[in-house]
C-alpha positions as CSV (number, residue, x, y, z in Angstrom):
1,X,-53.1,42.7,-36.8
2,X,-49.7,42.5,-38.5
3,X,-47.0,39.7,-35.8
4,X,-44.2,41.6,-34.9
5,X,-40.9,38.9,-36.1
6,X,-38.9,39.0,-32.9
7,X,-37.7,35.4,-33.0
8,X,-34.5,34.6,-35.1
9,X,-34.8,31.6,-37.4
10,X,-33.0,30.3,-40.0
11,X,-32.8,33.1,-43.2
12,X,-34.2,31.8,-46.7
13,X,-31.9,32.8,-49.2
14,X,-32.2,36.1,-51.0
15,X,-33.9,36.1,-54.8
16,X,-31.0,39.0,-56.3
17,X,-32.9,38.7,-60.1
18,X,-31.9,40.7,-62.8
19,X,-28.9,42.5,-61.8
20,X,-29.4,46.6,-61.1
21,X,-27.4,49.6,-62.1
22,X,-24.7,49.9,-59.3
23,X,-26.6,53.4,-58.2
24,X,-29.7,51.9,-57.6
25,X,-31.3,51.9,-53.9
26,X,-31.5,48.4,-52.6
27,X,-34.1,46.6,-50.8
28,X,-35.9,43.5,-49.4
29,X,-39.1,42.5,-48.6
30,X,-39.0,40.5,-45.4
31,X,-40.0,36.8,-44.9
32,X,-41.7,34.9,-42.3
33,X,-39.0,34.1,-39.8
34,X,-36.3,37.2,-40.8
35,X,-35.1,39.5,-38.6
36,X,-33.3,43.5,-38.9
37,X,-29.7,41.0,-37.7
38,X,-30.0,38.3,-40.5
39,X,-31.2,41.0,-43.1
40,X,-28.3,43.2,-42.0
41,X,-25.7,40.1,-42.3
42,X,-26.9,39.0,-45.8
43,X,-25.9,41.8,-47.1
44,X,-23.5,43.6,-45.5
45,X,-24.9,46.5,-43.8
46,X,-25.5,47.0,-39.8
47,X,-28.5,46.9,-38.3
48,X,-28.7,50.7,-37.6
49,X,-28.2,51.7,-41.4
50,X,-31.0,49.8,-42.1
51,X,-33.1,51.1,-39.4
52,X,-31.4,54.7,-40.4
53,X,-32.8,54.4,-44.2
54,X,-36.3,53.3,-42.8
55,X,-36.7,55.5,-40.1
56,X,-36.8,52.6,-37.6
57,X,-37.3,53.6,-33.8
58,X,-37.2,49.2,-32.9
59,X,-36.0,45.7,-34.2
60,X,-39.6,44.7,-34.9
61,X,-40.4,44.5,-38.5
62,X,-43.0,42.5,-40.5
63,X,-44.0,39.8,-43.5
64,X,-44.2,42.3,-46.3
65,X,-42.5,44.9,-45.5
66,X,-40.4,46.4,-48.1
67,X,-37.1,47.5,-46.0
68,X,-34.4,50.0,-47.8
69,X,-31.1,48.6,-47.5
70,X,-29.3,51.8,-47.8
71,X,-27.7,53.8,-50.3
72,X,-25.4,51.4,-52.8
73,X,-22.4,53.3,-51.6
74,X,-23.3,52.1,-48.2
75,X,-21.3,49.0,-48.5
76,X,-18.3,50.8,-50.0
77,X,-17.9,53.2,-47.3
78,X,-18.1,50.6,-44.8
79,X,-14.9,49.9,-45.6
80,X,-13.8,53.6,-45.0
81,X,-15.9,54.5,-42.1
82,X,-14.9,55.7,-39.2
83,X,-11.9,53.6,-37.2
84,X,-12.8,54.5,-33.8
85,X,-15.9,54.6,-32.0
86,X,-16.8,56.9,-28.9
87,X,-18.8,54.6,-26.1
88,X,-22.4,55.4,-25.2
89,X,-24.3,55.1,-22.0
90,X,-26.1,51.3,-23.2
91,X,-23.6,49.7,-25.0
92,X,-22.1,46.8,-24.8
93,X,-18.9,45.2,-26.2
94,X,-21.2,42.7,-28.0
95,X,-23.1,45.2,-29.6
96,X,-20.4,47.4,-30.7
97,X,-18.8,44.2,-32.4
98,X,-22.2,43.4,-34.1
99,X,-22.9,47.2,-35.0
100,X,-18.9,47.1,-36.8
101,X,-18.8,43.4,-38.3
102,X,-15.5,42.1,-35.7
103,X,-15.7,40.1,-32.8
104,X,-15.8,40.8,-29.4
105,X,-12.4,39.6,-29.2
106,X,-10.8,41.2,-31.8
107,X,-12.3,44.7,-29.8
108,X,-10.6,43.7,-26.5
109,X,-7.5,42.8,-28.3
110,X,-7.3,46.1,-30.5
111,X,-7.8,48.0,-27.3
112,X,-5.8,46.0,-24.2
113,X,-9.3,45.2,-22.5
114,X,-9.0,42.4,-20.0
115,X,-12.8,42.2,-19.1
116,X,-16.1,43.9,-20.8
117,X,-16.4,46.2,-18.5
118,X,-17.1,49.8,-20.5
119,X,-18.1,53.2,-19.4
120,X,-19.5,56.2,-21.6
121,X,-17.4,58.1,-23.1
122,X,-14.1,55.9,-23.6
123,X,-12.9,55.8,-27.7
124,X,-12.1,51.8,-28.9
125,X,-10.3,51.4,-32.4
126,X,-13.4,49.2,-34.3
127,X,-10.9,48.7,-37.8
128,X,-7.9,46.7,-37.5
129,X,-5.7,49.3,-38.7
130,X,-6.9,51.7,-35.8
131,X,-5.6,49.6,-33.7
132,X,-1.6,50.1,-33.3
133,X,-2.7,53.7,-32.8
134,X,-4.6,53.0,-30.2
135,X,-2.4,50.4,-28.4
136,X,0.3,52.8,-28.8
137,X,-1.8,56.1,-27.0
138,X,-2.8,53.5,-24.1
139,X,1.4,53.2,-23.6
140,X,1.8,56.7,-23.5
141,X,-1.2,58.2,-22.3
142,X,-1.8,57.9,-18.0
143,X,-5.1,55.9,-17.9
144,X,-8.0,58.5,-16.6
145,X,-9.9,57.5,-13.6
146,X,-13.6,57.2,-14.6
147,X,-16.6,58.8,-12.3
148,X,-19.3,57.3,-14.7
149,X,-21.3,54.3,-13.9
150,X,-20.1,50.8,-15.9
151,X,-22.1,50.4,-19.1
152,X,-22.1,46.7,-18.8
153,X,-22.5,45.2,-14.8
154,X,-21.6,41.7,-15.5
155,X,-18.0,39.5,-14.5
156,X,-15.2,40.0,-16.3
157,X,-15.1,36.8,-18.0
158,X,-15.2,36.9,-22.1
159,X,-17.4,34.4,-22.1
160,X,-20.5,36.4,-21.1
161,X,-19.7,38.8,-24.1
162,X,-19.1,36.1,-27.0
163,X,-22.9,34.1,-28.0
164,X,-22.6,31.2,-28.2
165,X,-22.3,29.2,-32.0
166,X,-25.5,27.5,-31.3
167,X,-29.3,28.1,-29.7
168,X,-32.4,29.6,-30.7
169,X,-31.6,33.3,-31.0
170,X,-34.3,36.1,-30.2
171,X,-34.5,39.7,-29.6
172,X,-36.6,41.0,-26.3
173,X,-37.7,43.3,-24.4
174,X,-35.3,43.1,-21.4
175,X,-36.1,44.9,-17.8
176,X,-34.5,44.1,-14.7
177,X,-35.1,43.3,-10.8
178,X,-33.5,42.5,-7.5
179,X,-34.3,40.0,-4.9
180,X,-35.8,42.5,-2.3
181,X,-38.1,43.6,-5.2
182,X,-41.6,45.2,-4.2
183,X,-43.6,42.1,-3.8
184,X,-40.6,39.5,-4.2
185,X,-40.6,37.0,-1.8
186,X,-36.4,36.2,-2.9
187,X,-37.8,32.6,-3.7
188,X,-37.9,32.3,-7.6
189,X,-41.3,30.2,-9.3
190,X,-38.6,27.2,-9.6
191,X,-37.5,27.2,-6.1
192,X,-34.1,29.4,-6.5
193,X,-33.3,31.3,-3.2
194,X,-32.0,34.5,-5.1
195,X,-31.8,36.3,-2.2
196,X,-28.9,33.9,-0.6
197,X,-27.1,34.7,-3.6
198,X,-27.6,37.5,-5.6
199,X,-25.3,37.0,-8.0
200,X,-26.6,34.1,-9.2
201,X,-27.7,34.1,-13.3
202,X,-31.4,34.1,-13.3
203,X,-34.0,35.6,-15.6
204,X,-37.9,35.6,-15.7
205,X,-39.1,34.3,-18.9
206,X,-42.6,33.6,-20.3
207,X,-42.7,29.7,-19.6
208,X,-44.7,29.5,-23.4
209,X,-41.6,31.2,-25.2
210,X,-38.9,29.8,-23.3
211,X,-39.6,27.2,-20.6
212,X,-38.6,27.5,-17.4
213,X,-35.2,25.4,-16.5
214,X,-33.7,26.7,-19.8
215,X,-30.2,28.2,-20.1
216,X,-29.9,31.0,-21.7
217,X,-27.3,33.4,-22.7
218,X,-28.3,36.7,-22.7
219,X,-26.4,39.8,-24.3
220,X,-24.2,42.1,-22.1
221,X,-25.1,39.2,-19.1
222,X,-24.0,36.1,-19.6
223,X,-25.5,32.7,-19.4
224,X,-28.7,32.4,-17.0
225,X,-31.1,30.1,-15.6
226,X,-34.9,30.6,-16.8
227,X,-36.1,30.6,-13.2
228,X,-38.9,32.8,-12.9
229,X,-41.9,34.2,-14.2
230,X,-43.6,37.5,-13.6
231,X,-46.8,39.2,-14.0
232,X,-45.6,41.4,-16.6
233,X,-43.2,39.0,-18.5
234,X,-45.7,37.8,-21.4
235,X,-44.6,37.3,-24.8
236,X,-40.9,38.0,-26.1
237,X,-40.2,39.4,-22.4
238,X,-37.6,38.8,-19.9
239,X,-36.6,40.1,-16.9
240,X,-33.0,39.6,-15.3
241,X,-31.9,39.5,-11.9
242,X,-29.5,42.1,-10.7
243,X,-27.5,42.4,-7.2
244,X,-28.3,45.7,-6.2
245,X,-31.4,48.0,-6.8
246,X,-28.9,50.6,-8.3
247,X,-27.7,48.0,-11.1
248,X,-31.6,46.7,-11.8
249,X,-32.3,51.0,-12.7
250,X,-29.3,51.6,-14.7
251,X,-30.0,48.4,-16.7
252,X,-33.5,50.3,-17.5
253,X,-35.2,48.7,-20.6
254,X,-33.1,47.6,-22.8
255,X,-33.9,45.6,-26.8
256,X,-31.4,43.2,-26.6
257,X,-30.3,39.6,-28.2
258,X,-30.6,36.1,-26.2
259,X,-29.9,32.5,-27.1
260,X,-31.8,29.8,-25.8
261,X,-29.5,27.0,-25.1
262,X,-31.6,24.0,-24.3
């Protein structure tokens, strides 16, 4: 049976050979240890036209595989694509930075954000030159009140959106849960007491991935505790803590990124 490569390790560098006629369709075939991220990075596409021109449904992808890097005028309308981009119900602010090649920062400058707190729907300026148009709507423009539930449910702090420089990156299979869960005693398999603080930045791990008294920053979240295990939580797998029962089911199931710190 083919390994799904859902860890993120160090890239080897990319044979480019005998050089193509600009037209040409590119490609890779992936190595031991890549992953749709580093591919998409090495050579300057995003993750989504890759799994666009491959018909992709997840981030898994295997030694072997011969992956189509897009259409060669991929990277030349990159630099023409479209300046703003319309929020959908699962982003995040770290995400939409990956998925347009700028930093978190850089999005919360461009559009006046003073947390990373996003809701469906809202349009952000993703090219620099978007961005004085933007700023200068948001001056003129009466601010909307939003019925639609937060994408992200974390604090406000910038921190929790930015990864950090260094750890062991991963993509998993995230779900989430509450301290007054269906069978949850509110004691964690470490000896945290979620339950007298819910807030607290915990995550179930598979003790064999990532052992248990890690940190670990986690994508749209922030950095956690691996404090718990869980029946279910085997393999690339994690499972984060939530406050309420209405944040753990809008959270869902989610493919996202994590870094473990220690």
């Amino acid at each position: 049976m083919k390994k799904p490569l859902l860890t993120l390790t160090a890239l080897a560098g990319l044979s480019l050979g005998v050089a193509a006629p600009a037209s040409a369709a590119s490609t890779h075939t992936v190595q031991s240890g890549d992953t749709l991220y580093r591919i998409a990075v090495n050579n300057n596409v995003s993750v989504n036209d890759i799994k666009q021109a491959n018909g992709l449904n997840s981030n898994m992808i295997y030694p072997n595989q011969v992956l189509k890097l897009g259409k060669a005028e991929a990277k030349s309308q990159a630099s023409t694509a479209s300046k703003t981009y319309t929020v959908k119900s699962g982003d995040t602010l770290y995400r939409i930075a990956l998925n347009h090649g700028v930093s978190v920062n850089q999005l919360m400058t461009w559009n006046g954000l003073n947390s990373d707190l996003i809701f469906p729907g809202q349009e952000f300026a993703v090219k620099g030159a978007a961005a004085a148009s933007v700023a200068n709507d948001a001056k003129t423009t009466t601010p909307k009140t939003s019925t639609s539930a937060p994408v992200t449910k974390t604090a406000s702090s910038t921190t929790q959106t930015q990864a950090p420089a260094s750890g062991q990156t991963m993509t998993v299979e995230a779900t989430a849960y509450t301290p007054y869960c269906a069978g949850c005693s509110g004691i964690t398999a470490t000896g945290i007491d979620v339950r007298s603080n819910p807030n607290q930045k915990v995550i179930a791990v598979d003790p064999s991935v990532i052992p248990l008294g890690s940190k670990v920053w986690v994508e749209g979240y922030g950095e956690a505790i691996a404090g718990d295990t869980g029946g279910a939580i085997k393999g690339n797998k994690i499972d984060i803590l939530m406050p309420t029962q209405e944040q753990a089911l809008a959270f869902g199931r989610q493919s996202i990124t994590i870094k473990v710190l220690n």
